[in-house]
N, C-alpha and C positions, 0 to 999 in steps of 0.2 A: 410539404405538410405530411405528417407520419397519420395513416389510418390503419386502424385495427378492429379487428373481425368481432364479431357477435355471432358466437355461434345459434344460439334460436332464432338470431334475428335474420341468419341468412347476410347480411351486407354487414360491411363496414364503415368504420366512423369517423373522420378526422380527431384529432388528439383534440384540438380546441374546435369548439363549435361556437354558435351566436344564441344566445337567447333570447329571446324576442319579446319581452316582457314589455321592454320600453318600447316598443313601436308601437302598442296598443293604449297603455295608461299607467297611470300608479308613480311614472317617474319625472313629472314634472310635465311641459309641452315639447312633443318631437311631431312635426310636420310631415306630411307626406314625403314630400322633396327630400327631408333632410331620412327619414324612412330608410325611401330607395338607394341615399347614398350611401347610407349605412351597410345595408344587404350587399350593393357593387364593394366596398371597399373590402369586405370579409371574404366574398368570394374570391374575390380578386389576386388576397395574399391565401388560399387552397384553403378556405373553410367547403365544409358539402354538407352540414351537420345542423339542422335551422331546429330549433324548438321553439314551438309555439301554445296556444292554446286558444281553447274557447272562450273563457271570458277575461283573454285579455283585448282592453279594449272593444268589450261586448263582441268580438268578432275583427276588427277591425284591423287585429296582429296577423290573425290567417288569412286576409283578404291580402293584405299587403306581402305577406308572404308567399302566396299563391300565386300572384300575380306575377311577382318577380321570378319563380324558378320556372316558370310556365313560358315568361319569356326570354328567360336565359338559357334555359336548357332544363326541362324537367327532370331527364335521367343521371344530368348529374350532382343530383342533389339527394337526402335522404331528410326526410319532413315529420317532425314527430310532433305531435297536438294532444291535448289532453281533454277528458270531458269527465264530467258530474259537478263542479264545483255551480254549475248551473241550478242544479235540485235546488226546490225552494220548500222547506222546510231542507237545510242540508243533513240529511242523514239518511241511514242504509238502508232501511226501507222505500225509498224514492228510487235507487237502482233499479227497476224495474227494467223489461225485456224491453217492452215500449219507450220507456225514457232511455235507455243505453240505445237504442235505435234511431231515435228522435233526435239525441244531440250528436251522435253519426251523420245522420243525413245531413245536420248543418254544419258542420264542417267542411263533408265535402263537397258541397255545395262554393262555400265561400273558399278552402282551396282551391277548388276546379278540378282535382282527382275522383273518377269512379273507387279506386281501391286509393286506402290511406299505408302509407308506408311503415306508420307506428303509431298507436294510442294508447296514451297512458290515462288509468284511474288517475285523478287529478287529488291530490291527500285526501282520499275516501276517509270517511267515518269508520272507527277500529272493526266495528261490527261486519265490515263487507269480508275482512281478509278471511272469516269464516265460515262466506256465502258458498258453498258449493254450486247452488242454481248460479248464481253470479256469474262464476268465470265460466261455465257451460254455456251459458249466454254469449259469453266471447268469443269462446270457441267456435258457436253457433257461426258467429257474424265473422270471425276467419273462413269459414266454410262455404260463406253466403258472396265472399269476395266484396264484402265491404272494409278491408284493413288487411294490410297482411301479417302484422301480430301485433301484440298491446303487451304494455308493461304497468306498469304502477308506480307515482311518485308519493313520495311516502314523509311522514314527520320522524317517525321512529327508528331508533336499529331495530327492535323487537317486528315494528311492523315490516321494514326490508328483508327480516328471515322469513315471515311467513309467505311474502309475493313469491321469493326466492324458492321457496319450496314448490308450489303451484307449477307442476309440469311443463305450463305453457306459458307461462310468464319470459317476454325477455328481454325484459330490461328493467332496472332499476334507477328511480332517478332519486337522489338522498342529496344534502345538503353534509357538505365536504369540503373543509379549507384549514387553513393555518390553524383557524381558532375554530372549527367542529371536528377532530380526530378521531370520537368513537368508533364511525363507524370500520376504522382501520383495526380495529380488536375482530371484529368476526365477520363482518357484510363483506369486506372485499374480499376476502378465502372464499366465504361461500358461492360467491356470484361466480368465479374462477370457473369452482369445479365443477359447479352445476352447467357452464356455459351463458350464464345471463349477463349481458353489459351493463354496467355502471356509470351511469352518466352523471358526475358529480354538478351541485346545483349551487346560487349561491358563492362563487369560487371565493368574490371578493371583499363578501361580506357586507353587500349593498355599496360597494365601496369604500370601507373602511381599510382594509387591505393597499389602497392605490398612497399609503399617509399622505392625501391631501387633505384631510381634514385635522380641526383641532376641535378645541371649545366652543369657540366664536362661533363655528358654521351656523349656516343655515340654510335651508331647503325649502324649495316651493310646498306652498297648501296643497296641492297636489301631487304632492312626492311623498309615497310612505312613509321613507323616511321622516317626515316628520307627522305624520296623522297616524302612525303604526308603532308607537317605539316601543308599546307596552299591551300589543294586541289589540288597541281598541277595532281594529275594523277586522281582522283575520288574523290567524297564528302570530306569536313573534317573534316563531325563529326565523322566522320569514328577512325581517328587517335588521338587518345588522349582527344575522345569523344567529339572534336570539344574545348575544352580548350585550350588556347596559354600555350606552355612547363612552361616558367620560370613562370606562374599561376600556372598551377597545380603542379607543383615540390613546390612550396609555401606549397597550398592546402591542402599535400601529407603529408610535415614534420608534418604538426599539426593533420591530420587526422591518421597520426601510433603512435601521444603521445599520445591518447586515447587509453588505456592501454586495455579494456575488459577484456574478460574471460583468464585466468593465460592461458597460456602456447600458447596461441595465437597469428596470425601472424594475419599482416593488411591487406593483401589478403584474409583471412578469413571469417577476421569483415565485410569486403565489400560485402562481398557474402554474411552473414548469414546476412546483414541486408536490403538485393535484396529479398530474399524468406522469409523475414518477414514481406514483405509488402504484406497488402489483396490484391487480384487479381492476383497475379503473380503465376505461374505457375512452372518454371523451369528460369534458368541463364544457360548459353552457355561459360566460360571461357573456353579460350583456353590452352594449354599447350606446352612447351618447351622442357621438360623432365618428365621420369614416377613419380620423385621425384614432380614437380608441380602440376601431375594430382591426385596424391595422395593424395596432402593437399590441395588442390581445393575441390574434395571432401569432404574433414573432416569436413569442415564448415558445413556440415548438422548437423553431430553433435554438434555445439557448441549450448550453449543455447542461447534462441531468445536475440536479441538487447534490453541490460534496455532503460529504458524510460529515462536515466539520461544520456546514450551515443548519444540515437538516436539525443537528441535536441542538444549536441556540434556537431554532422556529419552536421546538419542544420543551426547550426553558421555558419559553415567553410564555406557552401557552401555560405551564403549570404554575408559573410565576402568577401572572395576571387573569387564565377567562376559565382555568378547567372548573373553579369553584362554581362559575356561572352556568355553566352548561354543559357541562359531562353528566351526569346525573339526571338530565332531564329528556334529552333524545339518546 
């Protein structure tokens, strides 16, 4: 597994990482047991790269995650968790010293770390990226040795320039795949030369990307996927990367006839051609099964995206989703 440096952050990153989204909630029922097999099997093929956060799973994704690198081996792991989405009324005013402090201590409390290795604003309300007190607070709390830096996961390209600019900011986590391209126009130069990593989010487009789905699908009441398709509970570029279904089920069919490297799955292709884009850092798919985390994974190894695949993935998308979502993030 290829890892790559971060320079604010000090450590590097596995190319592909696990997102841990599903081991908390939102993607249907995953078990504890099936959890932990998930975390062994990622590790197992050189994932070190876990994202998590505060409310996924009320807690429940960090616990799990905690638990396991605590007993796998804590140092060889790097644990990035997110907080604010907690705020209740959510908005920029609830940032407070107190509440950035408050949902700190519960993290590391349910990871089991005194210092956290990364914390990311979790898609702050626009109004913070032009909190000054804000990230002085962060700073604070790098100094206080509770985190050893934060970054910020963001909806916008607009809002990825402004974390980017922010001295101490290092990392970037933006939602980034076949069918979200913007931010390949300016975020990933920027983050380059300032030094900040890019942790592409989102890779597979909740799964749309994998063309196992069509029309017919269907998804548990407990799966965004189907309780989110149009924002009703939080953003929707969230679900399905912000693409309308029967678009990218379109999108999907033509983007897995691009054959690639022989023995290849289109979940692969998607991923090995996220980490072949300059500037990026690491991809965050998520997993279902140890079997998924496994060949999530694999895509490090495949060899990089021809030049002859990369411009049909760039058909598809002008073809089929740029009307949907270029313009909006």
């Amino acid at each position: 597994m290829e890892h790559r440096p971060v320079p604010r952050l000090d450590r590097e990153l596995s190319v592909i990482g696990l997102g841990c989204w599903q081991l908390g909630a939102d993607w249907g029922e995953v078990s504890e047991v099936s959890a932990r097999a998930i975390l062994e099997a990622a590790a197992d093929a050189g994932v070190t790269f876990l994202d998590t956060a505060d409310v996924y799973g009320d807690g429940r994704s960090e616990r799990l995650v905690g638990g396991f690198v605590h007993e796998r081996g804590r140092e060889d792991f790097v644990v990035a968790t997110k907080m604010g989405r907690r705020a209740d009324p959510h908005e920029a005013d609830q940032y407070t010293p107190d509440n950035l402090r408050r949902w700190n201590d519960r993290s590391r409390e349910l990871l089991g770390d005194d210092v956290l290795d990364l914390v990311q604003l979790h898609c702050p309300p626009p109004a913070v990226y032009q909190r000054d007190d804000l990230f002085d607070t962060l700073d604070e709390m790098v100094a206080e040795g509770r985190m050893r830096a934060y970054g910020v996961s963001v909806e916008t390209t607009a809002e990825a320039l402004a974390a980017i600019a922010r001295s101490h900011v290092a990392t970037v986590q933006i939602i980034l795949n076949v069918f979200r391209r913007k931010p390949l126009e300016e975020v990933t130069a920027a983050a380059a030369e300032a030094g900040v990593g890019i942790i592409a989010r989102v890779p597979l487009a909740s799964g749309l990307l994998t063309g196992k789905f069509d029309e017919t699908s269907t998804f548990a009441p407990d799966d965004h996927r189907q309780f989110n398709r149009h924002g009703e509970a939080f953003h929707v570029g969230e679900t399905f990367a912000g693409v309308p279904y029967d678009v990218g089920v379109r999108a999907a069919q033509e983007f897995s006839a691009v054959h690639g490297p022989a023995g290849s799955t289109p979940a692969q292709r998607a991923l090995r051609w996220i980490i072949d884009q300059p500037g990026v850092t690491t991809t965050i798919p998520g997993a279902s099964s140890p079997e998924q985390a496994r060949a999530n994974a694999g895509a490090a190894a495949l060899p990089a995206t021809t030049p002859e695949d990369a411009a049909a993935y760039e058909q598809i998308y002008d073809r089929h989703v740029r009307e949907h979502v270029h313009h909006r993030w």
